[in-house]
C-alpha positions, 0 to 999 in steps of 0.5 A: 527515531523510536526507541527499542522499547517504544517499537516492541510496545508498538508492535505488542499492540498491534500483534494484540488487536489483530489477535483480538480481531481474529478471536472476535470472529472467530467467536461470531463466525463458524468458518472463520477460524478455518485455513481457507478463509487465512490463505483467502486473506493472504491472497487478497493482501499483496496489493494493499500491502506493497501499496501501504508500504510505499504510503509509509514513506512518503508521509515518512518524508511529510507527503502523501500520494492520493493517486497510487489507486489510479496508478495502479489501475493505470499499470494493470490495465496497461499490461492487460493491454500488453497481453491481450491485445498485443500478446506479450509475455506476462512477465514482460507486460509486468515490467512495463506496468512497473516502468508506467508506475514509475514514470507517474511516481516520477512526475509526482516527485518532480513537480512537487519536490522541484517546483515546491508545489504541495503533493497533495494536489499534484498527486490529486491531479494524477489520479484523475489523470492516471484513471482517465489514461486507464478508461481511454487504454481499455475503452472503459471495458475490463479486460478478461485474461484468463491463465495467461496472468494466473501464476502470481496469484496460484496457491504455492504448492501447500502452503497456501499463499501466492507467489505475489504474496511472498514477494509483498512480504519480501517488499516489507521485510527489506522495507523494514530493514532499509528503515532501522539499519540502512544509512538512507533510512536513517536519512529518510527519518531525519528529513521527515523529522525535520527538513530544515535541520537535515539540510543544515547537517548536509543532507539534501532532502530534495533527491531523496524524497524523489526517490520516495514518490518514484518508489510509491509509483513503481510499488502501485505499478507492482499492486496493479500487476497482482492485482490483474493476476488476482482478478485474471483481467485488468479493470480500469475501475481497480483500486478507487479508494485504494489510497484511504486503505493505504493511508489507514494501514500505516496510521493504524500502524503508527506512522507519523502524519507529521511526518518522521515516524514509520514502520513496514512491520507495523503497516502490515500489521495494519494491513491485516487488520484492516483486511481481518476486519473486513472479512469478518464483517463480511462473514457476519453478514453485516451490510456493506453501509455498516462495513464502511461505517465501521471501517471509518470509525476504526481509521479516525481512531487511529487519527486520534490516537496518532495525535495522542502520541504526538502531544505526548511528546 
């Protein structure tokens, strides 16, 4: 576990390149620096952030989840189903799409923590199966919805942020809170550090890293149903390459491949840089190739740097 020092230089670090991000483009682009463009990007975060925080611990726990985009495209469009098709409540389609992530969370979990196969390719084999359930439930058409899914993604009153993003910020703050003080984040950060010693002081590392991979599948179900709000429709194309932007907000942000290793403090901050990047690029009017190009180098700069602070210690 991280000592005080290392966490608050971590997040000095992190607060400076955001901060440097912001000046840059501010500096490039007259709008930028502007309330519309900040409340922009708050709205367009919720998904990737609740998406990254769950990404956060299941490579905590030395795994990772690629089908959390198929997942969430899966639930947005199952409770873009509920609504328009079958006229349910929005909060009750919500709940199903929750119930859906977590089913796909759990049999991520089950097959790979119980049968001792790799999460990479169970989780690879969800996201193809988890999209074609999203274009079979659609027809592979978007679904339009209009107000009926709105009030998520409406401003609250001035402040400018939507209902969807206090409620990601509230997922990364108990994240963040379960992870530095809580006894099951502590335990969490034992058996990512080492599995072998966690089980030998009686931790069993099997039902917690369930729990892990459930918890990604209900927060991808949640990013489907901000997402749906945000677009007013559900599209079963939503959220491809969601995973990479996940996996890049919390390497970004400093948590560990190798597992043991996390913040949800810092993965927002990796969040908002990545989100910060894009949309200054986009203001500057580089071209989408480039944006990527871009986008990449500053993912395998984090790579890199995370195997920096691995040898150094």
């Amino acid at each position: 576990m991280k000592s005080p020092r290392a966490s608050w230089i971590d997040f000095a670090a992190m607060a400076l390149i955001l901060a440097a991000l912001i000046g840059l483009f501010g500096l490039t682009s007259r709008n930028f620096l502007s309330a519309a463009t900040f409340s922009t990007l708050a709205n367009r975060i919720p998904t990737l952030t609740v998406v990254a925080a769950a990404m956060t611990l299941v490579l905590m726990v030395r795994g990772i989840d690629l089908s959390v985009g198929s997942v969430m495209a899966l639930a947005g469009t199952v409770a873009g189903v509920l609504v328009g098709d079958f006229g349910w409540n929005f909060g009750l389609a919500a709940l199903a799409a929750l119930a859906v992530g977590a089913a796909c969370g759990a049999v991520n979990g089950g097959i790979s923590v119980y049968l001792n196969v790799p999460s990479f390719i169970v989780t690879l084999g969800t996201l193809e199966a988890a999209r074609g359930l999203a274009y079979l439930a659609t027809d592979s058409q978007t679904k339009y919805l209009g107000a009926a899914v709105a009030p998520l993604s409406n401003p609250l009153w001035t402040a400018g942020v939507s209902a969807a993003f206090v409620i990601a910020l509230i997922v990364v703050i108990k994240g963040q809170i379960v992870l530095s003080q809580a006894v099951a984040g502590r335990r969490l950060i034992a058996v990512g550090a080492n599995e072998e010693a966690a089980f030998i002081s009686g931790i069993d590392p099997r039902p917690l890293k369930f729990r892990v991979f459930l918890l990604s599948g209900a927060l991808a179900g949640l990013g489907g149903v901000f997402y749906v709000s945000r677009l007013g429709a559900a599209d079963p194309n939503a959220g491809i390459g969601l995973e990479l932007s996940a996996i890049a907000a919390a390497v970004i942000g400093g948590t560990s491949l190798a597992g043991g290793r996390g913040s949800m403090i810092n993965t927002f901050f990796g969040v908002l840089i990545i989100a910060t990047l894009e949309a200054g690029l986009a203001q500057a009017g580089v071209s989408e190739p480039l944006k990527r190009v871009i986008t990449g180098a500053v993912i395998v700069l984090a790579v890199l740097a995370d195997a920096w602070r691995q040898r150094r210690r």
